[in-house]
C-alpha positions, 0 to 999 in steps of 0.5 A, a space after each residue: 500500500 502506497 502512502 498518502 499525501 494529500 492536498 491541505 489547504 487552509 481556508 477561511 470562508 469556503 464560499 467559493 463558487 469556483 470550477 473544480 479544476 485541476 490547477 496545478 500538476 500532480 507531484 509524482 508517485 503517492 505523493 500530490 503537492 500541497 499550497 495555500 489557498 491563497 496561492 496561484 495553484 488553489 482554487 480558492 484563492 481570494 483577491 485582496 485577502 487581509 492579512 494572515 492575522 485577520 484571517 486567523 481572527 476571522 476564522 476563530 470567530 467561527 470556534 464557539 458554533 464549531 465547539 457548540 456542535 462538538 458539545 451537542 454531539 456528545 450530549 445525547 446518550 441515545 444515539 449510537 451511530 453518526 449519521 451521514 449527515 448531522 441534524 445538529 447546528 455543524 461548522 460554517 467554516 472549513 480550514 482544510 480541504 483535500 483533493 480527491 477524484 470521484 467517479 468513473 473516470 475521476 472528477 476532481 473534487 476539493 472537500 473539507 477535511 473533517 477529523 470530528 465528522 463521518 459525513 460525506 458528501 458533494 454537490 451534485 450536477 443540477 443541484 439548485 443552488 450549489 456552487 458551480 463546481 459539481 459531482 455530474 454521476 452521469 458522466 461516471 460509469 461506476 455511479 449507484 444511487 442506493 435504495 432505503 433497503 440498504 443498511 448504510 441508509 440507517 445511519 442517514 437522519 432526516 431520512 426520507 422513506 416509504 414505510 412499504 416499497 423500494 425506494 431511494 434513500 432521500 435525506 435532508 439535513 441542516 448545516 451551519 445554522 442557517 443553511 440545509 440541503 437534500 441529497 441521495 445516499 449514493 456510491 462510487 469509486 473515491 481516488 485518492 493519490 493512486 488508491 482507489 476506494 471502490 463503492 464508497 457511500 456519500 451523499 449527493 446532494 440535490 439542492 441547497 439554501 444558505 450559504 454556509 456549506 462548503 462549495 464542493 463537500 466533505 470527507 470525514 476523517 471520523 472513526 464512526 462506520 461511514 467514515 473514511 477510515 470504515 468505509 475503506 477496511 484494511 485499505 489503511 489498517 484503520 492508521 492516517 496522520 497529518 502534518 499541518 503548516 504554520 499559519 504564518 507560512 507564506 505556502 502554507 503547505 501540509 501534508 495527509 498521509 493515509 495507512 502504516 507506511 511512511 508514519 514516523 518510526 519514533 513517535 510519542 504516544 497516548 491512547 485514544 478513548 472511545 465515547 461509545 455514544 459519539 464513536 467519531 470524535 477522538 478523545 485523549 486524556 488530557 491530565 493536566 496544563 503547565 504553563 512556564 514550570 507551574 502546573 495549573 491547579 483546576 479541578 481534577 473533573 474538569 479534564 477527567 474523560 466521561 462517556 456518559 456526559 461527553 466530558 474530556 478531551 478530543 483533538 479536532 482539526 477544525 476548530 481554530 484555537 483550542 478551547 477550554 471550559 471556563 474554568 479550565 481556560 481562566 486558570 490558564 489564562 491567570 497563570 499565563 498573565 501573571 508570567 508575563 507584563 501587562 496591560 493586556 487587551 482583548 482583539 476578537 476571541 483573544 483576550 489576552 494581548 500584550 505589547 510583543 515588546 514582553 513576548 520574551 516573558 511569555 511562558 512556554 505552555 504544555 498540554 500533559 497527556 498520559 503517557 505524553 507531554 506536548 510543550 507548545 512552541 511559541 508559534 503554537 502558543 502566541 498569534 500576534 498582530 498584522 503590525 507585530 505591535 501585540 502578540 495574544 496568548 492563542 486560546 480561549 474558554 468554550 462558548 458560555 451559551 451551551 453547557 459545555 463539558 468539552 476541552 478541544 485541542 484545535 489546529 493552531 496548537 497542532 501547526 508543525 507537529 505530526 498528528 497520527 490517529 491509530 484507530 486499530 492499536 488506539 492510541 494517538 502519536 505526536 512528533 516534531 516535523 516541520 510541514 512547510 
């Protein structure tokens, strides 16, 4: 099995009604080059986009309704299976989206990468009120629409299907608080790279309103049964990891990689932990925050993993800046301002903002795992302004309007580092790369 290594590319606000053409060449063998959105090759790319930090704020904006979903998918003990596509409020912004063909012969496709998520699905041809960039199922010879018989349409909410008789498994969904759409439960051949996933389950979505689902889909990089990594079997052995770039990167180049092969040797390790009523998202046992040589008192319930309320930790990719409960974040936050020289502002989600001149004074913070222990680099910890005037201290508390039980350790603070997910073996590794 060849490694890998997908297109990443950070966005803001895929809202994009861009053709899903292929702009640049491929890289050879496994691997396929990777650039920012911004840049010449991406589709995305904006004209007169502001500066990286506005960007960053821009995006961060969006965390509380991405932690508030995160929240409400561990809240309800009934549910067992996530479905292909979430009735609950789900994030309005997509940081990441990889390239990938889908089809006989391939259709290229730029879909949000989603860790937290199993759904699947594109827009498809004739859609009403989709981006023009679309899926045409008639133009592939290995396209199925799947009928309400079939077990994958069990997982599907909002399902649409007569009581007696075949029909095909219609749904309709809503995402991203003011958006919602309908699609067919479908399959075909998902490429990624040179590896080809035949019959993959996805919906195709017939038609739209709003504006705030992302223009050519999403791909679920989840562990529940309609994820990518389910639907794939023994392909990957249950084993992905990614590599994402500092924001400050002028490229902002990373990096997917997809099975066993080619993930670090050496690698740091803590396990992974299963909600069984919220299979998707990844837990980890986060024990403690040290900030400089201070271990941070907090309540020990306030980290402890519990699948019967959902509290605990999860690592998201996308949920910009990590998210504490409040009483998590505020210790953290005291102990990092008593470190360090005030006066200190507020600049959008960040309310900790010092004059850069003291940035010396900051602190080094380090997230303690079981059995690992992640010390942030600067880059990791501070963001600072367009005009290097103020550097902020890169996290903030879990929405107050939700009763949030939820820690999520989000993309900023995972910049530079390898992120390996074994879903097999368990267990979640961390190492240094540089992913630029």
């Amino acid at each position: 099995m060849d490694v890998f290594t997908a297109f990443i590319f950070l966005s803001t606000l895929l809202v994009s009604t861009t053709k899903g053409f292929d702009p640049c060449p491929s890289s050879k063998g496994s691997g396929l080059s990777v650039i920012h959105v911004h840049g010449q090759c991406s589709p995305f790319k904006q004209q007169n986009a502001g500066s990286w930090v506005s960007t960053v704020v821009n995006m961060a904006s969006h965390d509380p309704a991405r932690v508030t979903y995160l929240s409400s998918l561990v809240a309800s003990p009934k549910a067992t299976n996530v479905p292909i596509a979430s009735g609950q409020q789900a994030l309005n912004t997509g940081n990441y989206v990889v390239r990938v063909k889908l089809g006989s012969p391939g259709q290229l496709m730029f879909m949000v990468l989603d860790t937290s998520r199993d759904a699947a699905w594109v827009p498809c041809a004739a859609c009403a009120g989709c981006s023009s960039a679309t899926f045409s199922p008639n133009a592939s010879s290995t396209y199925a629409s799947l009928q309400c018989s079939v077990p994958q349409c069990t997982q599907v909410r909002g399902l649409s299907c007569p009581a007696t008789g075949a029909a095909a498994c219609y749904f309709n969904q809503t995402y991203g608080g003011d958006s919602s759409f309908s699609a067919t439960l479908s399959q075909d051949s998902l490429g990624l790279a040179a590896d080809t996933i035949p019959s993959f389950s996805f919906g195709c979505v017939n038609s739209v309103t709003g504006s705030t689902l992302p223009p050519q889909g999403l791909l679920g990089l989840g562990r529940g049964p309609m994820s990518l990594l389910s639907q794939s079997g023994s392909l990957y052995s249950g084993v992905f990891s990614y590599c994402l770039p500092s924001f400050k990167s002028y490229y902002f180049s990373g990096s997917l990689r997809l099975g066993p092969l080619g993930q670090p040797k050496n690698i740091r390790t803590t396990p992974l932990l299963r909600n069984p009523h919220r299979p998707t998202l990844y837990y980890v046992n986060l024990t403690g925050v040290s900030v400089g040589r201070v271990l941070v008192p907090v309540a020990p319930e306030l980290l402890t993993f519990d699948p019967n309320t959902g509290a605990g930790t999860v690592i998201d990719s996308g949920t910009v800046i990590t998210r504490f409960v409040e009483p998590v974040y505020a210790a953290v936050r005291d102990e990092f301002r008593k470190q360090v020289k005030g006066p200190f502002t507020t600049t959008g989600a960040f309310d900790t903002c010092f004059a850069a001149t003291n940035e010396d004074l900051a602190p080094p913070v380090t997230f303690h795992f079981d059995g690992l222990d992640l010390k942030l680099p600067v880059e990791n910890t501070l963001i600072h302004s367009s005009v290097g005037s103020l550097a902020c201290l890169a996290m903030a508390a879990a929405p107050n309007n939700v009763n949030s039980v939820l820690n999520v350790v989000a993309n900023l603070q995972q910049q530079n580092l390898r992120i390996m997910f074994d879903v097999t073996n368990s267990r979640l590794g961390i190492a240094r790369e540089l992913c630029n």
